[in-house]
N, C-alpha and C positions, 0 to 999 in steps of 0.2 A: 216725730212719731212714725214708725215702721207697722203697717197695717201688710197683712198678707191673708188670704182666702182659700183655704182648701178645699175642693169640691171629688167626694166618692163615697165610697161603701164602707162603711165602717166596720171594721172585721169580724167582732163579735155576732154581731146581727144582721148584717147584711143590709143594713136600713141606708138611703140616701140623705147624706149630711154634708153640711155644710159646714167650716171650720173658720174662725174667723181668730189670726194671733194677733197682739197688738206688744210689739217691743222685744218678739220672741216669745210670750205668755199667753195662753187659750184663753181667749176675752168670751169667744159663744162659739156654742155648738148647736145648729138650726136644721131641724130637716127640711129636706126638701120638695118639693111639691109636686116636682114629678120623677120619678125612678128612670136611671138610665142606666139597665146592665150591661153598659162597656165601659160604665163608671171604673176604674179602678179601686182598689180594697187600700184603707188608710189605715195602716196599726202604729204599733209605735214603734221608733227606731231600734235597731238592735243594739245587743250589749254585750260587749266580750269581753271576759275577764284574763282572756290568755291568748296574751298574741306577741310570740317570739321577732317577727317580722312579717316582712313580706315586698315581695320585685325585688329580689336580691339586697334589702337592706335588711341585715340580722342586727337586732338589739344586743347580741352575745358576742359579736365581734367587730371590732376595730380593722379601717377608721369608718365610723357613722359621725354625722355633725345634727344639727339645730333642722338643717335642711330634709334632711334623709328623715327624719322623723315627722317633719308637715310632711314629705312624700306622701307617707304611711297612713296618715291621718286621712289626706285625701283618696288614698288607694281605699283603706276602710270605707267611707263614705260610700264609695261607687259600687263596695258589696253591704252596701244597708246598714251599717253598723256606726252607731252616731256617737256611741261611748263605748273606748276599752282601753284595758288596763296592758301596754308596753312590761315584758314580762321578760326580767332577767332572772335567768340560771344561774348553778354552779359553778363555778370562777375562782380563780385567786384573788387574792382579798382586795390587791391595788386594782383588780379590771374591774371588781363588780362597781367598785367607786368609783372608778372612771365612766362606766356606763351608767347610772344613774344620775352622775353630776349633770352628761352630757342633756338627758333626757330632763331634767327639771331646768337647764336652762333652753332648751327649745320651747316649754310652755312658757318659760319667763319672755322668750321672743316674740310669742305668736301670740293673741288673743284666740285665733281659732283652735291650736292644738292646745290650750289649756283647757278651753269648754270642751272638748272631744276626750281629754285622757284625766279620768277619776282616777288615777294614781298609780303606782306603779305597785307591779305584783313579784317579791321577789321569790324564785322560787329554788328554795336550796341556800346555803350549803348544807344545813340541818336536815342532812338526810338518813334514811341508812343507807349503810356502808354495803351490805347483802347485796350480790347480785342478782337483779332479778326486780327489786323492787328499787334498786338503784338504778334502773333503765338507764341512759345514756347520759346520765351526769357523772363526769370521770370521777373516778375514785379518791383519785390521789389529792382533792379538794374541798370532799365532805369532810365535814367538823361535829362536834358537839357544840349546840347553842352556847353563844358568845353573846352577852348582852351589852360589852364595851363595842365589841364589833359591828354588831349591830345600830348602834349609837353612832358609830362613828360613818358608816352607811347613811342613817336617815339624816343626817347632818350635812351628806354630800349631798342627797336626794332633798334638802330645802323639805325634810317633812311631809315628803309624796309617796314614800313605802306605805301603802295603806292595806297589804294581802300580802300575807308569806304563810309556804308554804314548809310544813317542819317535817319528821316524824319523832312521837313521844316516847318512841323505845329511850331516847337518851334520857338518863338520871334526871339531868339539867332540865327537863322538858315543862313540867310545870308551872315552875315558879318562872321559867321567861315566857311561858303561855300569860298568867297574869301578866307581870309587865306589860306585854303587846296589848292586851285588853284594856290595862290605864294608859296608855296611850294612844288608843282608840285604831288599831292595829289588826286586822282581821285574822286571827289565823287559822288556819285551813290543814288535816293532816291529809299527806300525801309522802310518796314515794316510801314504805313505811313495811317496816316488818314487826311492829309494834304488838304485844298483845290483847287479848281483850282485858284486862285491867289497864293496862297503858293508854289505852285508849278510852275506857270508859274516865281516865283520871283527866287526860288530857280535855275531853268536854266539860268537865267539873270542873277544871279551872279555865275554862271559857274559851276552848277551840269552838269554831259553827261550820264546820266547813270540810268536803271531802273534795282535794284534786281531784282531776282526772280518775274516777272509781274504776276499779276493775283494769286498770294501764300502769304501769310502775309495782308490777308485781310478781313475785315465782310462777315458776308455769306452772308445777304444782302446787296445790294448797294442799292442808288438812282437808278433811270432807269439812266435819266441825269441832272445837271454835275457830275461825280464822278470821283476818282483820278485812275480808273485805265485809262479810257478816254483820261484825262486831260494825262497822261504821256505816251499814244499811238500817241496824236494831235501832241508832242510836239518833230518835225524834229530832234532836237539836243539831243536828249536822246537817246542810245543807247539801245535795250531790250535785257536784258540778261530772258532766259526760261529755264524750267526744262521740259526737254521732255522723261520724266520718263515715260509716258503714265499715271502716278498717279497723278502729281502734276494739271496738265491741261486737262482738254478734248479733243481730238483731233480736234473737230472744234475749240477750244480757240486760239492750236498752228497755225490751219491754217487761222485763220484768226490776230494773231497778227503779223504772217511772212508778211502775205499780206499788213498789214497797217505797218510798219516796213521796209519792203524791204530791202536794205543794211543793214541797223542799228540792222536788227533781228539777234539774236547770242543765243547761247546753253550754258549753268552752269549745272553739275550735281548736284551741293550741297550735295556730299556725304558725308556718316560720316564714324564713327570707325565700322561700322554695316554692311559695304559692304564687304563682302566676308567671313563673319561668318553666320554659321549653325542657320535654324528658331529657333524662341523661344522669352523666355520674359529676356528682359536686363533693366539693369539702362543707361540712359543715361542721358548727363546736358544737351541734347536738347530734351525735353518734357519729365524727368524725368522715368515715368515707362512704356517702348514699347513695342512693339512688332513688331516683325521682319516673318512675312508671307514665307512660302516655294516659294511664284512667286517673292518673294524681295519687297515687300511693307512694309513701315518702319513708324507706328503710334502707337498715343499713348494708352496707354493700358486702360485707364479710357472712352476713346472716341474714337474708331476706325474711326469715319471718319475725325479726325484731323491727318494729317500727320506731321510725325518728324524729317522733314528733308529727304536723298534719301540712299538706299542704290544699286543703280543701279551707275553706271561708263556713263562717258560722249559719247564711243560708243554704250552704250545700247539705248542713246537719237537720236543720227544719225543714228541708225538701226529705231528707231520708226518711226521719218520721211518715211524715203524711202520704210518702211513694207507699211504703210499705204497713199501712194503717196500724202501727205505733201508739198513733196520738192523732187528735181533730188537727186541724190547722190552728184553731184559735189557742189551742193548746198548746202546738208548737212553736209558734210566734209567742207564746207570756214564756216559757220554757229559755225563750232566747232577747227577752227584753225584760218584763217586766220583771221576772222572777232575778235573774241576777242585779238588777237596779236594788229588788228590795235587801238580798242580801249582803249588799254593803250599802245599804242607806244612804241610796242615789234620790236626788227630786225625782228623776224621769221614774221610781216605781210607782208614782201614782197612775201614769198612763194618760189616756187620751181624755181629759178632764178640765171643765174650767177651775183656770190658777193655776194649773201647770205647762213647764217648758212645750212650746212645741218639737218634737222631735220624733218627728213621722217619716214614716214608707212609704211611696205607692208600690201595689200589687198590679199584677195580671197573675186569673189563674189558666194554666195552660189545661189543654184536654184531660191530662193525667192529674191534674188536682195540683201540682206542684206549684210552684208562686214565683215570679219570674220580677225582678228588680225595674221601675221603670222612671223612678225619682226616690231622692232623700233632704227631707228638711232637718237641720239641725238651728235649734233656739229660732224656730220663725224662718229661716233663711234657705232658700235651695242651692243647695253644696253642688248636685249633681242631678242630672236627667239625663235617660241613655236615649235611643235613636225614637 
């Protein structure tokens, strides 16, 4: 029997609790008898559903191994994130296979990167072809949904594609939306010049999910109808945001949290570029970048096209709560709880007895922000910084 104790502030209330896991699982939760405000604040782990890489291992390019992916796992830990989804892109048909094979057998290797990776997020090649909402997935590689191909994907991936990301301007879009559904298949429209019947159809046949809103789109829209609109109208879609403070403007985030409410949720979309030194890299998400000293990650031909994020998922729930967006506590479920529930993870029930422990310490700094200072995954501390 593995017995572990956590002692802080519980996020929501601020109340001094006691945590007590037995096996990995929340056996009690006891307050405390006397209140210590240098307690640290204990929420739950975070959860990212989009994370290209990161410290130079990209999931989109070869060679990565078994190894290079526990890296990842552990680098996630160290920025609080206890579950996320390894997220391939647009590709030829033999790499994306290649890259998913590699990635389901490093969980097959690892007990640790199985519990930390709820499944893998493909995202593309079912895109559109439109520049603009085709953002930096090459051209020459988007398809119309293939459901052999896809088949033949989830068969390399051992049945770990569990989040793809389409858009339903294609004919085909429907009827492999069902598919994905009976096979318990998330899918989520993005990258998408779709209209608003395309998209009201694509929810009808069981899309829940909006990529990256407001990123993978024309610079211009319509005033109105247009599809980022049409997939804020639409109750049963989920918004997944980057709140990089790059990807979105900060009136964009606060008013798609607003129109959103429960359903608004946080993605870093980081790559192999987060936590490496400025400068100019190659990468296969918009080829030649550049990587900014504040962390801003675009591409090098056209700086105001971004390429992807290289900021971590607490950097997006500090942007919240620097620039009063969103409470804290609202930040943090924005970036755990809320994406655990929309792919019917255990950890969305939160800090509860019966479920996983898979907790954060906080510190909050003067300016309210929340500063990483340990992370438990299933009972266990993965990481504690100085």
């Amino acid at each position: 029997m593995r017995e572990v104790r956590l002692q802080g502030r519980e996020y929501q209330t601020g109340a001094a609790i006691e945590i007590t896991a037995v096996d990995g699982m929340i056996r009690q939760i006891a307050a405390l008898k006397e209140a210590n405000e240098s307690l640290p604040l204990i929420a739950p782990g975070l959860v990212d559903l989009q994370v290209n890489g990161f410290g130079g291992v990209d999931f989109n390019s070869f060679p990565f191994d078994e190894q290079d992916v526990e890296q990842v796992v552990q680098a996630m830990w160290q920025q609080g994130v206890t579950t996320f989804m390894p997220t391939v892109i647009t590709n030829a048909d033999h790499e994306i296979e290649q890259m998913v094979t590699t990635l389901a057998k490093a969980c097959q290797r690892s007990p640790r990167v199985e519990q930390s990776i709820a499944g893998i997020h493909l995202e593309g090649p079912f895109l559109s072809l439109q520049d603009g909402p085709r953002g930096a997935h090459q051209r020459g590689y988007i398809k119309a949904p293939d459901w052999a191909l896809f088949q033949r994907w989830q068969d390399a991936a051992q049945g770990r594609i569990r989040l793809l990301t389409l858009s339903p301007e294609w004919p085909e879009a429907d009827e492999f939306i069902r598919r994905c559904v009976a096979e318990k298949v998330v899918v989520s429209i993005g990258h998408t010049s779709a209209s608003a019947e395309q998209i009201a159809s694509a929810v009808q046949a069981g899309a829940r999910m909006s990529t990256h809103l407001g990123n993978g789109a024309h610079l211009t829209l319509p005033r109105h109808p247009n599809y980022i609109w049409e997939q804020l109208a639409q109750d049963d879609l989920w918004c997944a945001m980057i709140a990089d403070g790059e990807h979105l403007p900060l009136s964009v985030l606060k008013v798609f949290i607003r129109a959103k409410g429960e359903h608004a949720m946080l993605v870093s979309d980081v790559t192999s570029l987060a936590g490496m030194p400025p400068g100019r890299y190659h990468s296969h998400i918009g080829g030649e970048v550049l990587l900014s000293a504040e962390g801003r990650l675009s591409m090098a031909d056209n700086p105001a096209l971004l390429a992807g994020s290289a900021q971590c998922l607490l950097h997006g729930v500090n942007t919240l709560i620097k620039h009063g967006i969103a409470t804290h506590v609202q930040s943090l479920e924005m970036a755990s709880l809320r994406p655990a529930s929309s792919m019917n993870l255990p950890t969305q029930q939160g800090l509860i007895v019966g479920a996983p422990l898979d907790a954060i310490l906080l510190q909050q700094a003067a300016d309210q922000t929340l500063v990483l200072r340990a992370t438990y995954k299933n009972g266990v501390e993965v990481w504690r910084g100085e």
